[in-house]
Structure formats: structure tokens, C-alpha cells
PAPA-940669 format. One line per 2 residues: their letters; for each residue y, z, x of C-alpha. Coordinates in pm, 1 decimal, always signed. Layout:
BEGIN
a	Y:Z:X ~ ...
REM end
This chain:
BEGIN
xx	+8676.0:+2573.3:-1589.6 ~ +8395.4:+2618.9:-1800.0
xx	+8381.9:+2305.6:-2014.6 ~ +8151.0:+2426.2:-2346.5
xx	+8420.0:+2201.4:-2565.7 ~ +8340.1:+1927.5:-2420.8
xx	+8649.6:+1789.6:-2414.0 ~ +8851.8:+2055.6:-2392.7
xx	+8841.9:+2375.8:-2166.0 ~ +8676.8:+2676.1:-2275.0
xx	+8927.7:+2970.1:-2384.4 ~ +8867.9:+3276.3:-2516.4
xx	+9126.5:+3526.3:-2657.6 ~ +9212.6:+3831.0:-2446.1
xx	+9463.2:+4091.1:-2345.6 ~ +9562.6:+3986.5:-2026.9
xx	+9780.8:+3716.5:-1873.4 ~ +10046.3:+3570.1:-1644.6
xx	+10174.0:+3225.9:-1710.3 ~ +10270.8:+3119.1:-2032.0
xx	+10200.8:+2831.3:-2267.9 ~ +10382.0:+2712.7:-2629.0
xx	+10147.5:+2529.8:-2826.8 ~ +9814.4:+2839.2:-2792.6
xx	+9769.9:+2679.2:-3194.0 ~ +9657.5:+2385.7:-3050.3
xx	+9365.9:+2534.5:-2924.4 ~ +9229.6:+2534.1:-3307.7
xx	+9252.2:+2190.1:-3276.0 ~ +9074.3:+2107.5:-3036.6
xx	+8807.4:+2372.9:-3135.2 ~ +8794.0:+2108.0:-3468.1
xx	+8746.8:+1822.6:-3245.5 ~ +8422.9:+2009.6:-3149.7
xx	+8304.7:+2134.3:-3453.8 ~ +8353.1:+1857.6:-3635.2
xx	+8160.6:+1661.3:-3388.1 ~ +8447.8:+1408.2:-3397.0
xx	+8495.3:+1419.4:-3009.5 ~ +8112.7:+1313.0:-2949.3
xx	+8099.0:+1071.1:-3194.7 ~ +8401.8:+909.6:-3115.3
xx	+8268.8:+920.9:-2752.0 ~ +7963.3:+735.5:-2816.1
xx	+8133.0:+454.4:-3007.5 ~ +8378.1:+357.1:-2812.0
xx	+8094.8:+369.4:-2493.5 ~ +8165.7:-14.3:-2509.2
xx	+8495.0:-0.7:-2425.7 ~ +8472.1:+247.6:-2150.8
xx	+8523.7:+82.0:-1833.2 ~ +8288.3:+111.6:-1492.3
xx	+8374.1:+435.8:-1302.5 ~ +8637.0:+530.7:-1529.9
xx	+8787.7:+857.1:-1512.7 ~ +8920.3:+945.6:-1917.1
xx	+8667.2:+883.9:-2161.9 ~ +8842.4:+662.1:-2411.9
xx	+8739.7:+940.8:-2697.8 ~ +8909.9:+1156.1:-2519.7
xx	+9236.4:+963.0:-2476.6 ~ +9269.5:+890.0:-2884.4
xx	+9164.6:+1287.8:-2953.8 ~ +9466.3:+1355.3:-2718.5
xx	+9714.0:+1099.4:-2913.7 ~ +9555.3:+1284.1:-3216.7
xx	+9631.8:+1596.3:-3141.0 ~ +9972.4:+1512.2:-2979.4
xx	+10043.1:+1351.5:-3332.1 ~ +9907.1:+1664.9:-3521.1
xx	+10105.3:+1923.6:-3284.2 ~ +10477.1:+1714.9:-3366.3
xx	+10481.2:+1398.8:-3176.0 ~ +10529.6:+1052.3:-3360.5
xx	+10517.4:+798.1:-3045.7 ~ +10247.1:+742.2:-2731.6
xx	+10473.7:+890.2:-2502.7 ~ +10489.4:+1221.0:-2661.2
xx	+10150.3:+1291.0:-2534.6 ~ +10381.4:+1468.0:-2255.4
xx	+10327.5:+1787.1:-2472.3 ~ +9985.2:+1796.3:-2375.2
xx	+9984.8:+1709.5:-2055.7 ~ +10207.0:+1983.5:-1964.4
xx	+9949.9:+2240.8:-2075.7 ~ +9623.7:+2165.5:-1897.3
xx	+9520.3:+2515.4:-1983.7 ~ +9484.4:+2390.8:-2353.7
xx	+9421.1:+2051.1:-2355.7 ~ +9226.8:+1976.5:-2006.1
xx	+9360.2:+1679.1:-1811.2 ~ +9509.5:+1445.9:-1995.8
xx	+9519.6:+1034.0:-1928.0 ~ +9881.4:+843.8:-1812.7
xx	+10088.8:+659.3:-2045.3 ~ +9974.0:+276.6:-1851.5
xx	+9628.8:+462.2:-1947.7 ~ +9689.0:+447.6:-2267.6
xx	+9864.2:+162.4:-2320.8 ~ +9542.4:-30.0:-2105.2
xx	+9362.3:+137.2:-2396.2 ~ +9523.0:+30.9:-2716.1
xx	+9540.0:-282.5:-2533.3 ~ +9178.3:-301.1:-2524.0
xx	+9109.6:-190.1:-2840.5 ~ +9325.8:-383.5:-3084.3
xx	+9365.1:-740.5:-2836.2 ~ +8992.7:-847.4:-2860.5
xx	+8785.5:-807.4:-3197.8 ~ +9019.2:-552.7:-3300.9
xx	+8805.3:-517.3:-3622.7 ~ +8521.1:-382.8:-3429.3
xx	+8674.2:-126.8:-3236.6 ~ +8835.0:-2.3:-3605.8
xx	+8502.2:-32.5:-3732.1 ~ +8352.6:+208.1:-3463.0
xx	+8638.7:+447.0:-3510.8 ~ +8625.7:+496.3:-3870.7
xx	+8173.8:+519.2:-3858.4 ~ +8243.9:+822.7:-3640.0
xx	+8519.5:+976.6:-3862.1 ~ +8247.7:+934.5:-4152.2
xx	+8010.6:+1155.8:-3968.7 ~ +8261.3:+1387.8:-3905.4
xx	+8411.0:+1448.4:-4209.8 ~ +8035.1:+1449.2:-4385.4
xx	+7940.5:+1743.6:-4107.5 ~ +8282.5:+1909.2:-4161.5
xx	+8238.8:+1902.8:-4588.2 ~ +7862.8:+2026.1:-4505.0
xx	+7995.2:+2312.7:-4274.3 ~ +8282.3:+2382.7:-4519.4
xx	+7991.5:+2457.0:-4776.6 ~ +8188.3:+2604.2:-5156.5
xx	+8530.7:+2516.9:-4990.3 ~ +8416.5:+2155.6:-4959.5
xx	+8574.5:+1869.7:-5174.6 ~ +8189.7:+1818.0:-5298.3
xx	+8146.7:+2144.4:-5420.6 ~ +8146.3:+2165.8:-5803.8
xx	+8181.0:+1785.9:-5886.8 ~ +8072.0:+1604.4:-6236.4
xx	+8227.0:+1285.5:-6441.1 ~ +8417.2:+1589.1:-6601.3
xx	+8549.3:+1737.2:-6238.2 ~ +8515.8:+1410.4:-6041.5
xx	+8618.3:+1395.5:-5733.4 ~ +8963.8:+1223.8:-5643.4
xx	+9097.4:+957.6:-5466.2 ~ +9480.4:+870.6:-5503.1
xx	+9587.3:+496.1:-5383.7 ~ +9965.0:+483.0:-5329.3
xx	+10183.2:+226.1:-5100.7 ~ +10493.1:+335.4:-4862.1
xx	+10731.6:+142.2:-4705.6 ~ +10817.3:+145.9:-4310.8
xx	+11093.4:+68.4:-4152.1 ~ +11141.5:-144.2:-3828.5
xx	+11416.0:-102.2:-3596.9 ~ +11342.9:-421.0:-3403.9
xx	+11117.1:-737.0:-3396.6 ~ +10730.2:-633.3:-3496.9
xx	+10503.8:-848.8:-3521.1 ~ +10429.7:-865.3:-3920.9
xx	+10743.9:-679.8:-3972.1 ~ +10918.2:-867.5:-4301.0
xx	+11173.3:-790.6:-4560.5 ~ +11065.8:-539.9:-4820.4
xx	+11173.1:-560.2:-5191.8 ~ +11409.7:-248.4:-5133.8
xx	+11629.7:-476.1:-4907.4 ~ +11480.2:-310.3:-4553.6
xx	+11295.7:-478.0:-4320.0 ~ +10912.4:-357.0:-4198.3
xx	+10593.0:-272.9:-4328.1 ~ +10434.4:-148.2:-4665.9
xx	+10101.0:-3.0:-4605.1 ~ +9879.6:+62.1:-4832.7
xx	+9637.1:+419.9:-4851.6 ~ +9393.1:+624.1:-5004.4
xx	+9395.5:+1021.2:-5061.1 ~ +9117.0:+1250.7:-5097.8
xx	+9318.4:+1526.6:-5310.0 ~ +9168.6:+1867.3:-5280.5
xx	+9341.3:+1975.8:-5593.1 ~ +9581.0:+2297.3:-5622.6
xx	+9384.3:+2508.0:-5299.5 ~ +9436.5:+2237.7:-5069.5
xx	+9616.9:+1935.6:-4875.0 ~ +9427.4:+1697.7:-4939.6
xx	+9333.1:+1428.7:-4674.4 ~ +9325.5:+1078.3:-4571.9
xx	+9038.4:+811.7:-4585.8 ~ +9172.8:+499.2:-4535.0
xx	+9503.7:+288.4:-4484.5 ~ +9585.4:-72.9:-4475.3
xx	+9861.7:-179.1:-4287.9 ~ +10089.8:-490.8:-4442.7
xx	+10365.9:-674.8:-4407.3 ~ +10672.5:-560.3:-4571.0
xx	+10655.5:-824.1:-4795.5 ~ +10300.6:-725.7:-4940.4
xx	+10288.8:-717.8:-5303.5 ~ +10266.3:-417.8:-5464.6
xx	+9988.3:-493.7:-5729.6 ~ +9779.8:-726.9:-5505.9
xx	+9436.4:-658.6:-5633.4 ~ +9251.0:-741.6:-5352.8
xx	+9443.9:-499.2:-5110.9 ~ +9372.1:-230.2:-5374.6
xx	+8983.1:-324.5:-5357.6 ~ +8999.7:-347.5:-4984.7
xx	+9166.1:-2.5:-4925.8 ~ +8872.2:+160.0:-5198.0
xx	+8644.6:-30.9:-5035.7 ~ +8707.7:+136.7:-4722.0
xx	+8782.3:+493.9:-4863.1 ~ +8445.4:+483.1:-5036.3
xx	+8285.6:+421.6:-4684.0 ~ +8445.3:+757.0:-4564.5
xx	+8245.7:+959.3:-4811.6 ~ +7882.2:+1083.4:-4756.7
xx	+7612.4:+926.0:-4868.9 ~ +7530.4:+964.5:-5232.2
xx	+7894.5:+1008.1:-5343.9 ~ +7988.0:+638.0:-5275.3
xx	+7902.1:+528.0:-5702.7 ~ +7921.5:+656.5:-6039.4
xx	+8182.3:+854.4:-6233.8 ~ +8147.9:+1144.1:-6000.4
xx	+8422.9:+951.0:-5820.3 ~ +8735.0:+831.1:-5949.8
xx	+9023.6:+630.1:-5809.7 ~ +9350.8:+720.0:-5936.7
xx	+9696.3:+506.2:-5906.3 ~ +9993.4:+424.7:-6036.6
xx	+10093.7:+142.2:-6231.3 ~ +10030.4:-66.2:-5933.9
xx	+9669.7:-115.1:-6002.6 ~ +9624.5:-155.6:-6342.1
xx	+9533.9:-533.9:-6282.1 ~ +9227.8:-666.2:-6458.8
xx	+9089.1:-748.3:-6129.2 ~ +9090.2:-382.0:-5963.8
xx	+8978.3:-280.5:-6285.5 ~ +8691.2:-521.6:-6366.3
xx	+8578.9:-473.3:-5962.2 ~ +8593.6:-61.7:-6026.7
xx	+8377.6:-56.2:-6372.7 ~ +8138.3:-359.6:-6206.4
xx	+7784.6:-290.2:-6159.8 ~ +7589.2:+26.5:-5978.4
xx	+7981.0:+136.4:-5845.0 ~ +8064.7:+253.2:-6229.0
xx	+8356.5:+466.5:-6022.9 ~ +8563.5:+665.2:-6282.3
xx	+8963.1:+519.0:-6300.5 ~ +9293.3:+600.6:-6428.6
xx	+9566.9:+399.7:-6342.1 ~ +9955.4:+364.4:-6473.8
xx	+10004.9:+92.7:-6727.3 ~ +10322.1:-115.7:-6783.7
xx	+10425.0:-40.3:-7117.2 ~ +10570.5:-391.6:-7252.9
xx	+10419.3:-679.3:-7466.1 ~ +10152.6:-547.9:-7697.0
xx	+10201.3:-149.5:-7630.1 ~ +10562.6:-157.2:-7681.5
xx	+10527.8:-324.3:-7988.0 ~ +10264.7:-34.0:-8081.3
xx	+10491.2:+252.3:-8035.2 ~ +10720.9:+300.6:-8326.2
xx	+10378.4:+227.9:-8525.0 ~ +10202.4:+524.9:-8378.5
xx	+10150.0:+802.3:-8654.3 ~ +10323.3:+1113.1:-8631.1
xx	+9957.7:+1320.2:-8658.0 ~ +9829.7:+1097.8:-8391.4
xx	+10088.3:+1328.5:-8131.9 ~ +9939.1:+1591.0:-7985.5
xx	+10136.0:+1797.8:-7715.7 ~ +10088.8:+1798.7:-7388.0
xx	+9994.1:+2015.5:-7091.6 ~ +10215.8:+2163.1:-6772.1
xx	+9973.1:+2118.5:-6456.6 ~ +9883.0:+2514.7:-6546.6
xx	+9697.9:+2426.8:-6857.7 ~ +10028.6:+2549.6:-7052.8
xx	+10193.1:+2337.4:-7370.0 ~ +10453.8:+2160.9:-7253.1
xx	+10769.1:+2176.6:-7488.2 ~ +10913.2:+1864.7:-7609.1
xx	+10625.5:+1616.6:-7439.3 ~ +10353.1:+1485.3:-7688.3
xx	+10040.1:+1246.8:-7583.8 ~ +9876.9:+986.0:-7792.1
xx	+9545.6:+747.7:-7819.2 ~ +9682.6:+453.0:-7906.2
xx	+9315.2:+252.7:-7787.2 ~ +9298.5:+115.8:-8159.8
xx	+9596.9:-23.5:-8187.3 ~ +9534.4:-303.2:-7931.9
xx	+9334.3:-552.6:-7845.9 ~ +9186.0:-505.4:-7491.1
xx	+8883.9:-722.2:-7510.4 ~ +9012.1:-902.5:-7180.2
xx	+9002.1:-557.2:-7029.2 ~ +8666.4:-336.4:-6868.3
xx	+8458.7:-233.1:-7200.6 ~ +8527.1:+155.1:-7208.4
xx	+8903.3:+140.8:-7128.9 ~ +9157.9:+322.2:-7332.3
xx	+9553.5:+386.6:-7266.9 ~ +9716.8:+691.9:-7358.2
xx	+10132.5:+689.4:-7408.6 ~ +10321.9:+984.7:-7304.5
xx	+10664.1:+1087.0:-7487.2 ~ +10875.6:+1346.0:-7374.2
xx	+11248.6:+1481.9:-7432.0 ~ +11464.6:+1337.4:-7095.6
xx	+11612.7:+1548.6:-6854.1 ~ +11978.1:+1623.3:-6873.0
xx	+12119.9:+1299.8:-6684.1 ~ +11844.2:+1041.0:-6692.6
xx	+11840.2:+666.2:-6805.3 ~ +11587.3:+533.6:-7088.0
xx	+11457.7:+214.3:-6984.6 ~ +11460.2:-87.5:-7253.9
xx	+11152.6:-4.1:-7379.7 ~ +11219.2:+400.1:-7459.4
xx	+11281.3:+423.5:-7845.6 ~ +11390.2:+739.6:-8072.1
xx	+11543.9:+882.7:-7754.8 ~ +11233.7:+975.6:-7608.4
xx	+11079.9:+883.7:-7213.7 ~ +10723.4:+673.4:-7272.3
xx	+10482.0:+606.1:-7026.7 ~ +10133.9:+475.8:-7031.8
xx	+9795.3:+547.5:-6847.8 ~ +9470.4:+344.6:-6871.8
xx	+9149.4:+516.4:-6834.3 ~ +8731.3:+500.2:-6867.9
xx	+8709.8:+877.9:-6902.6 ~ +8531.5:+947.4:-7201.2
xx	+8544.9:+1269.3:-7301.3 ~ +8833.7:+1538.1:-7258.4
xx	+9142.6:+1663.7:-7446.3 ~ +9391.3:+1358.5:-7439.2
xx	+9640.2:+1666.6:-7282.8 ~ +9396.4:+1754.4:-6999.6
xx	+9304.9:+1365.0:-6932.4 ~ +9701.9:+1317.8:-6879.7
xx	+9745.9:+1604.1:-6678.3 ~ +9491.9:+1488.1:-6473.7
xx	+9669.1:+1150.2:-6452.0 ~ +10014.6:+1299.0:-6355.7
xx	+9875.0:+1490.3:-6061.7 ~ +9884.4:+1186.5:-5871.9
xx	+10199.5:+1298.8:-5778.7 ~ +10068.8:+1482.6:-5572.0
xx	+9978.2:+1145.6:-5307.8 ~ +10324.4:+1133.0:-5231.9
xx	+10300.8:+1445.1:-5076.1 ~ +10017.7:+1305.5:-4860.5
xx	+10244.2:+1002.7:-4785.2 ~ +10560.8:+1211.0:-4678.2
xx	+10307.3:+1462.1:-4496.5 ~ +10149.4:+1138.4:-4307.6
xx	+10485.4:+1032.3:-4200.2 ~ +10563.9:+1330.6:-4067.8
xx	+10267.3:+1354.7:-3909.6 ~ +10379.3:+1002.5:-3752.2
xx	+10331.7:+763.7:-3990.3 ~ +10713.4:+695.4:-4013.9
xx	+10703.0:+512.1:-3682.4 ~ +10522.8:+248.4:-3548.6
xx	+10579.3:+226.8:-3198.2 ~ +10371.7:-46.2:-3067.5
xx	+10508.4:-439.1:-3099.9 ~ +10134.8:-585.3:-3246.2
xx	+10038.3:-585.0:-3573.8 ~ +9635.6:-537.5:-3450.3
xx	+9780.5:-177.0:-3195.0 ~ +10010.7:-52.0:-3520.1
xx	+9718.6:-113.4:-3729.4 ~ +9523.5:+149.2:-3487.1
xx	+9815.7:+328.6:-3485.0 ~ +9796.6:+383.5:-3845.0
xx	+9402.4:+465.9:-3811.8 ~ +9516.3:+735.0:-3523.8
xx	+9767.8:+909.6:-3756.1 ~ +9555.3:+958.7:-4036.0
xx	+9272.4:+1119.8:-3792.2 ~ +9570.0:+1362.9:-3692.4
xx	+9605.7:+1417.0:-4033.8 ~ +9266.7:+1475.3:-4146.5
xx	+9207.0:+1696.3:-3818.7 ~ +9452.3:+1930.2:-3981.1
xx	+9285.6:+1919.1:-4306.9 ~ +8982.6:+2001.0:-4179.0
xx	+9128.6:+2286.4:-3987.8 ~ +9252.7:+2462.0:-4251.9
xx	+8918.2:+2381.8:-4461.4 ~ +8732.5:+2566.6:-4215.9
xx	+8956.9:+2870.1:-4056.7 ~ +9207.0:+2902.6:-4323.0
xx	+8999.7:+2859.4:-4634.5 ~ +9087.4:+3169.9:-4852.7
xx	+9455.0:+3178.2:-4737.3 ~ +9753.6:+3062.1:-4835.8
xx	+9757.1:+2861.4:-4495.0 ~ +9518.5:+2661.9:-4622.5
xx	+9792.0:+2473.4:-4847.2 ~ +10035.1:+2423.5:-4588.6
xx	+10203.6:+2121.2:-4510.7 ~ +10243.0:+2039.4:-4163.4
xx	+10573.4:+2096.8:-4076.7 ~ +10501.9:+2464.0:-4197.1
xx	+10139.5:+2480.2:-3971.1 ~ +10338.3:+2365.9:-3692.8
xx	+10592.4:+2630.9:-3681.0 ~ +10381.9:+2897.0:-3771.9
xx	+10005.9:+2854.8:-3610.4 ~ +9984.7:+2523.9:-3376.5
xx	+10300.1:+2643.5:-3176.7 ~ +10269.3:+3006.4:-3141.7
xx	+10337.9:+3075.6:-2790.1 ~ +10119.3:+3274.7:-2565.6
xx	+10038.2:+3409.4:-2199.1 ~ +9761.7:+3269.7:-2042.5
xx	+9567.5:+3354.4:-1674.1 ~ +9253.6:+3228.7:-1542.7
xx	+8957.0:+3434.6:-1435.5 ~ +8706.9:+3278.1:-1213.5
xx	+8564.4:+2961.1:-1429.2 ~ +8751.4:+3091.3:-1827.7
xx	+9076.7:+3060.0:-1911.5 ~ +9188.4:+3338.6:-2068.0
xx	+9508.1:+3330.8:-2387.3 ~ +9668.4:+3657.3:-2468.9
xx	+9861.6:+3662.8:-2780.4 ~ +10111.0:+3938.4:-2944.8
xx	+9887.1:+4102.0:-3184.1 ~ +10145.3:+4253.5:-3380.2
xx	+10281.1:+3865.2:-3540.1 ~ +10103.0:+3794.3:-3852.7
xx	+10045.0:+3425.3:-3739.8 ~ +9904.4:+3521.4:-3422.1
xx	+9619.1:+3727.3:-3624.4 ~ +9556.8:+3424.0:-3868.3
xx	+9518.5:+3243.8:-3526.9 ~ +9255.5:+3451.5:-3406.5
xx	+9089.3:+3462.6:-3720.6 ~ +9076.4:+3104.5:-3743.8
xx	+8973.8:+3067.2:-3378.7 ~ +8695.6:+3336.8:-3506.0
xx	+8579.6:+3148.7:-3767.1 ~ +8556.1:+2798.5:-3596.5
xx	+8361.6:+2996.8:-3296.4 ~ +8093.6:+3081.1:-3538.0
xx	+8026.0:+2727.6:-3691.1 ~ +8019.6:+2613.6:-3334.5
xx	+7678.2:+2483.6:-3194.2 ~ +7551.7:+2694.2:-2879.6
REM end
């Protein structure tokens, strides 16, 4: 087998074949795990942790639970999928293997290991955005197009006695993690850049989990886009706190914000003063007037001298849907909510557009859990926190998949439930000839020629 992935065995697409494999999509994968330069980075920092003599690298066994995670599974032992198709994936380590590994990684000085994990994703996804060249996130960005990073929180469930696990304030019982977003906007999926796993009791406006989880997101971005308003952090109501505001705006970080802002106290009392000319309507995400929504500055109308100099809040009002409930605080019939932002300039329409697209994170979130996310399998809080690290590199592995073969196509935007059935688990014959492994695939299936394409376009950004 002639082993130019590195990790993975070398395949090339051809007409021929015997035996027969299900998950030929994978192969795009793994070609990521190349390109990317994920697999040797990932290989050289975890060289502490490799034992004397040892067969797996360790690189290799957490690319493996990546890609098992990114291909359907959602526990360790689903790795089976892989191992079953050594054709595709190359050999593949046993589950006490594994679990020596995790072990390892998240029993002693668990924060270095994470450490070394997420200094090799940064070079990754800095070589993938560089390779992905005007279909990177970078491409285009200003403080009027900045780029975005959406902070949301998610509650777990746990079926049985986790370490950390806690009641949550919707009567459950597990964790509520807390994550950051890279949204690519309407041609993408967006990605993942950091997560911080908490007890199900966490709060959900702690302002120092919110710093911690930018903190980290930032770190995740290349150099030179880590400051200023070219980058702006975007969450709900949740982190409108003076403290995740005042650390935001502080110093050389500047970073661009708008957050969700409660509307009681001082803004509700400002709302049946707001002048009728001060309404101005607002947008649908296509740039279209909304009917029956109207936005307002009401900036002047309170006193935010406690608050990060530049800040304003802007009220939404809109008509309610057939069926819903006005809260205590909704007056003339009409649904109000407020945003708090630094951005300067901008129609007040566009600026709350911009706002409401952080919607779009809990896509990410339900994407994530799907992608495994929705289970923690392992009883330590330190090996779920990894966990959690290892299912946002299977998400991002997609993301950058479709960034670089699918840019251009309306695969690009699919979730992964929809890559899955269509691309990562087309089926296909496969033979060997002398040291290549050769996959045939039915030409006439319209996924099967995206495949190739794909395949095609990863084999060109691939280093001799």
C-alpha cells in the first residue's frame, strides 16, 4: 500500500474492482486530514504522549475518532465503521487503545494535551483559509463586513452519573457547554473554534465563561485577525454583561460586538416615549422591507455611562405571529426586543439584520450534536472535555471539506446529515493492484461525480 497520505492509504479513482466498500466519501476526508496538514501537526504534538515502540500514532487514533464522528458515529466504539474498511481508512487502533489514550490525555495535565491539540488545529485551519484563497472566511473583511463569531450555550443530557453532570435550569440533569461559531454567512456552514464544557448548572450569563470561550476562539484565528473591529463577537442576550462588554471594547482587542439586551428597567420605560419618526422599517435577511417590523435608536434616551463608551441599543417592534404570547414588557400589541452594539456606521435595518443572523449558531449547535455532540460517552469531566474538543475537529473537518472541494456548489451549504447520505457514504467497488488501491464508482449518480470532483480538487492542493 502506497502510503503518500500519510495516514491514510493512497487511492485513486478507477474503473475496475471486486470487493466492495460503503463509506468511498470518506476518502475526502481523509484527503482533508492531509491537506490541511492537520494529521502532521497533530502528530508532532502529541509526540509526547506517544509511547516507546508503539504501534498507532496517537494523531492517528483521534483523526480516526474524528472521522468516525464526521462519517455518523457519536460514541468511541463506533470507530467499528472504520475499522471494517482498511481499504479507506488504513489500520485502525482497538477500543482498550483508545481508551489507554483518552486516558492519557485528559488524567495527567489534561490542559496541556488540549493545549497541543487546539495549536495544531490553528495551523490547520490558517493553511486550509490560505489554500481556500476568495472562498476563505478572510476574504473580503472590513469593520463594515467583519468577520463573525457567534457564542451560544446548549444543554446535554446525562443518562447516568458523570462526573460534573448537575441539574440544569430546564429541570434535566447534565451539562451546558458553552461555544463559539465562525459563521461563513449565507454560502456556507460555518465552523467551530472553541467550546467549554460546564456543569449543567453553569450560569448562563457568567462573564468570565463568555471571555474564556472568546479568548480561546480568538486563538483559532491566524495571526493578524486576533484585534480590531475586523472581528466581532456576536450573542444573545446572554452576554450583554458589563464585564464581557468592558473586556471586548478594552485596549489593542477593540473587537466589534453585538449582543441581545434585556429590555426592562430603563429601556422599558423608554418605549412608549420613542417617537413615531424615530421607526424606521426593517429588513428580511434578503435585504427586503419587512412588513409590519420597525427598528429604532433609542441610544439618547438612556443613560449608559456605566456601559463601554461607543455602545448603542437598538429596539425591534414587530406585528406577532398568529398564536404567540407578549411578554410583560410588549406594549401597543407589538413584540420588542433589544440589541446592544459598537458598530458605528450602517442603516439601523442592516445593523439588526446582522444581529438576527445569529440564529443561525443554533444551526451550528444542532449540526454539532449531530455530529456527536449530543452524547458524552466517557464518565470524566477532563475525557468529555476532549470529547467535546474531538467533535468540533469532526466538525470543522467537514467544513473545511466543503470549503475546498465543494466551494461553488450547493454542497457546500450542506448540513451533515445531508453530506452523509449523499457524498461520505456513497458506496463503491474497490480492488487492489500491486502497492494502490484502486475505488470504482457508478459514474452515472450525480453524487458520485461531485465525489470525484471533490477528490479532484483536494488532489491538486495536495503537496507532492
Amino acid at each position: 500500500m502506497n502510503n503518500i497520505t500519510g495516514m491514510y492509504p493512497s487511492v485513486r479513482v478507477d474503473s475496475a474492482g471486486n470487493g466492495v466498500v460503503s463509506q468511498a466519501g470518506g476518502l475526502l476526508l481523509a484527503r482533508t486530514v492531509r491537506v490541511s496538514g492537520l494529521g502532521a501537526g497533530l502528530s508532532k504534538a502529541l509526540e509526547p504522549w506517544r509511547k516507546p515502540f508503539a504501534r498507532h500514532d496517537p494523531a492517528k487514533i483521534l483523526t480516526d475518532i474524528m472521522l468516525s464522528l464526521a462519517t455518523g458515529g457519536d460514541c468511541v466504539s463506533d470507530i467499528d465503521r472504520l475499522r471494517a474498511q482498511p481499504e479507506v481508512y488504513g489500520p485502525v487502533a482497538s477500543d482498550p487503545t483508545i481508551s489507554r489514550l483518552i486516558k492519557s490525555l485528559s488524567a495527567a495535565k489534561p490542559a496541556k494535551a488540549l493545549a497541543a491539540i487546539n495549536a495544531a488545529r490553528a495551523a490547520a485551519r490558517a493553511h486550509v483559509w490560505a489554500a481556500a484563497g476568495d472562498d476563505s472566511p478572510l476574504h473580503g473583511i472590513s469593520a463594515e463586513k467583519p468577520l463573525v463569531i457567534d457564542l451560544d450555550a446548549t444543554l446535554i443530557a446525562s443518562h447516568s452519573e458523570k462526573e460534573e453532570a448537575r441539574p440544569t435550569w430546564k429541570k434535566g440533569y447534565g451539562f451546558h457547554p458553552l461555544a463559539a461559531f465562525l459563521d461563513h454567512g449565507a454560502e456556507g456552514t460555518g465552523e467551530p473554534l472553541s467550546v467549554l464544557l460546564r456543569p449543567g448548572n453553569a450560569g448562563s450569563n457568567t462573564a468570565a465563561d463568555h471571555i474564556q470561550v472568546v479568548k480561546d476562539a480568538l486563538k483559532q484565528l491566524p495571526t493578524g485577525y486576533r484585534s480590531g473591529r475586523r472581528i466581532m463577537i456576536r450573542t444573545d442576550s446572554a452576554g450583554g454583561t458589563h464585564g464581557f462588554l468592558t473586556w471586548l471594547t478594552a485596549g489593542r482587542r477593540n473587537l466589534g460586538y453585538t449582543v441581545g439586551f434585556p429590555i426592562h428597567g430603563a429601556i422599558e420605560a423608554a418605549l412608549p416615549r420613542i417617537p413615531k419618526n424615530a421607526w424606521t422599517r426593517a429588513y428580511n435577511s434578503d435585504g427586503a422591507e419587512r412588513d409590519g417590523a420597525w427598528v429604532a435608536d433609542i441610544t439618547g434616551m438612556l443613560d449608559l455611562s456605566s456601559w463601554p463608551a461607543g455602545m448603542r441599543v437598538i429596539v425591534r417592534k414587530e406585528e406577532p405571529h398568529p398564536g404567540a404570547q407578549l411578554r410583560i414588557t410588549d406594549i401597543d400589541g407589538m413584540r420588542y426586543t433589544a440589541f446592544a452594539t459598537n458598530q458605528a456606521t450602517g442603516q439601523l435595518a442592516d445593523l439588526e439584520v446582522r444581529h438576527r443572523l445569529r440564529a443561525r449558531c443554533e444551526d451550528r449547535i444542532r449540526n454539532a450534536k449531530d455530529t456527536g455532540l449530543a452524547n458524552l460517552p466517557l464518565h470524566s469531566f477532563a475525557a468529555n472535555t476532549l470529547w467535546c474538543h474531538l467533535v468540533m475537529l469532526a466538525a470543522e473537518l467537514m467544513a473545511w471539506t466543503q470549503m475546498l472541494a465543494f466551494a461553488g456548489t450547493a454542497a457546500r451549504r450542506w448540513e451533515p446529515k445531508k453530506l452523509r447520505t449523499r457524498i461520505f457514504e456513497i458506496a463503491a467497488k474497490i480492488s487492489r493492484h500491486a502497492r494502490r488501491i484502486t475505488v470504482h464508482l457508478a459514474a452515472k449518480a450525480p453524487e458520485t461525480g461531485l465525489l470525484i470532483k471533490g477528490l479532484n480538487r483536494l488532489a491538486a492542493l495536495s503537496p507532492p
